[in-house]
C-alpha positions in Angstrom: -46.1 19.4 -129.6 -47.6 23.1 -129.8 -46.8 25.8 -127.8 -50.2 27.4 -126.5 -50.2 31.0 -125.8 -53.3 32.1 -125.1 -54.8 30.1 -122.6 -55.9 33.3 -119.7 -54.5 33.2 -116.8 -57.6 33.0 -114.9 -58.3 29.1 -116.6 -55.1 28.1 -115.6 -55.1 28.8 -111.8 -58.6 27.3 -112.2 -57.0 23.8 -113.8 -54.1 24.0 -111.0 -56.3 24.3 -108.1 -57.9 20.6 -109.1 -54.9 18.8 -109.5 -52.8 17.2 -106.6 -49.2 18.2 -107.7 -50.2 22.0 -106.3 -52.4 21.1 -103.4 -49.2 22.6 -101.4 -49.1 25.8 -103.0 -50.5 28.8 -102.3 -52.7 31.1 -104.2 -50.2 33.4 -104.4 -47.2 30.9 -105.1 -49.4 29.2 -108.1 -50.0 32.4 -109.0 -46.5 33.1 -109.6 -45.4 29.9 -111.3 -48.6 30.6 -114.1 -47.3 34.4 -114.2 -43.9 33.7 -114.8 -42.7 29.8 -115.2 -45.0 27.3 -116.3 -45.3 26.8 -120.5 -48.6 25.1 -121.8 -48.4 22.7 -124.8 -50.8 20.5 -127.0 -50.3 17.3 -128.3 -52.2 15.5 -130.5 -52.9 11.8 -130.0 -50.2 9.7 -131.3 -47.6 12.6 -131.5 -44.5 11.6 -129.1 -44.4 14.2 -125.8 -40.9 12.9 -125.0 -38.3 10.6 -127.3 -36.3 7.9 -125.7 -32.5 9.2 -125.9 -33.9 12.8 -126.5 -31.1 15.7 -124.6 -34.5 17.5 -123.3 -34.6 18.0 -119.4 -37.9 19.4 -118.9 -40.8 18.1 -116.9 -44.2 17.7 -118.1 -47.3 17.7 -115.8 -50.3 16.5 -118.2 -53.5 18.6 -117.6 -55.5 16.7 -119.9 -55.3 13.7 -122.1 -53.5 10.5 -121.4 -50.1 9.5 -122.7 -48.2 5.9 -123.3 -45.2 5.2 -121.7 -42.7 2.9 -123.8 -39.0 1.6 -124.1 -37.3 0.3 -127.0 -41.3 0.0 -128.2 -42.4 -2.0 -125.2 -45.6 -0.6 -123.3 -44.1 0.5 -120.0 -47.2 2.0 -118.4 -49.9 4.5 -118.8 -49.8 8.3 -117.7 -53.3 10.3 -117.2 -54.3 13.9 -116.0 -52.6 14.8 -113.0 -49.9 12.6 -113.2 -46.2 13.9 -114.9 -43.8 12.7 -117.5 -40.2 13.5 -117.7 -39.1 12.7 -113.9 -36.0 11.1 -113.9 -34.2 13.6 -117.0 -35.4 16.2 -114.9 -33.8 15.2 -111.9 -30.9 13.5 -112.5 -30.5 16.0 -116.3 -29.4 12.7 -118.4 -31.1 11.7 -121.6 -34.9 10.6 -121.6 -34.7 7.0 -120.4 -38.2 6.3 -122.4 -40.0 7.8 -125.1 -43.9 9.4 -123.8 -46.4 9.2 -127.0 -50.3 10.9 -126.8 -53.0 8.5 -126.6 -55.5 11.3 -126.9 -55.5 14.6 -127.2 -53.8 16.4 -124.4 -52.6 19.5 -122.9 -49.7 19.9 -120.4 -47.6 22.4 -118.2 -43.8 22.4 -119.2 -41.2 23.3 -116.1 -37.0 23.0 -117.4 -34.7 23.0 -114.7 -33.6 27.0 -115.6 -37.4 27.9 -114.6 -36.9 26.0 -111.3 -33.9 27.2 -110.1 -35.3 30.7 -111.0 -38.5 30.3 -109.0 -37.8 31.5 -104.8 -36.3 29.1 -102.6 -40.1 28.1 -101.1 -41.9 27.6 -104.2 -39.0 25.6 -105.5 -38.8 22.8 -102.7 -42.8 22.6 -102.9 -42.3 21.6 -106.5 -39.4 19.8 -105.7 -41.4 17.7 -102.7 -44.9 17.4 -105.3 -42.2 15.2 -107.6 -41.4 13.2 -105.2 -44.3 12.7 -103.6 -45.4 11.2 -107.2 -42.4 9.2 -108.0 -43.3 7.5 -104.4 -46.8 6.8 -105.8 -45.8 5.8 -108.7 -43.2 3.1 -107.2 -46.2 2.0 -104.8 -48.4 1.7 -107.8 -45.6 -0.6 -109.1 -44.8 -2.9 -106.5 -48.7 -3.7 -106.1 -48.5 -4.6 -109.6 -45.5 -6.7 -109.1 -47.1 -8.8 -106.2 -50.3 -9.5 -108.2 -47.8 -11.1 -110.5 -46.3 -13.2 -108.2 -49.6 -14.8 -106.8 
């Protein structure tokens, strides 16, 4: 993964304000996190985002591109724009439960727990309640899959 550093401000807010995860935030709160918190990266398509085991705690939120999810090398799941990577190191801060590998080119915002607990007390429980809110999808998405299983 790359480090971008010169993607304007201006493009940013502009890819925020389409995507779920900051539908609670204000202008002025997104504003902030772009300004101050929030890291963009590239990856290229079969480059690994996160590594299974890896120490890393940060969250990703993919703003383009589509990622694999696997386990020991077994297919977990898919991840696409608007959806994150990263959830449970970030939360509970142990190692990356599964590894996260490119399936096309993408771009994503990096948060690490420093950057959160940095942010104001408002801004930080409407990140905080976004995650969740995703992780609940995310366990809905799976249980649906589980019952089709069953029949």
């Amino acid at each position: 993964m790359r480090l971008i550093q010169s993607v304007s401000r201006l493009k940013l807010l502009e890819i925020m304000n389409r995507l779920d995860f900051f539908i609670e935030l204000s202008g002025e709160e997104r504003r902030l996190l772009v300004d101050d918190k929030l890291q963009v990266y590239s990856c290229r398509e079969g480059q690994p985002i996160t590594k299974q085991g890896d120490h890393d705690t940060a969250f990703y939120l993919l703003l383009s591109g589509e990622a694999r999810i696997e386990k020991d090398g077994q297919q977990l799941g898919r991840v696409s724009t608007g959806e994150f990577i990263g959830e449970g190191s970030f939360v509970t801060r142990n190692p990356r439960s599964a590894s996260a590998i490119a399936t096309r080119d993408s771009i994503l915002f990096r948060i690490d727990n420093k950057a959160l607990r940095s942010l104001g007390a408002v801004i930080r429980e409407k990140v905080k309640d976004a995650i969740i809110r995703g992780m609940a999808r995310r366990i809905v998405h799976l249980n649906e899959r589980l019952e089709l299983t069953r029949v």
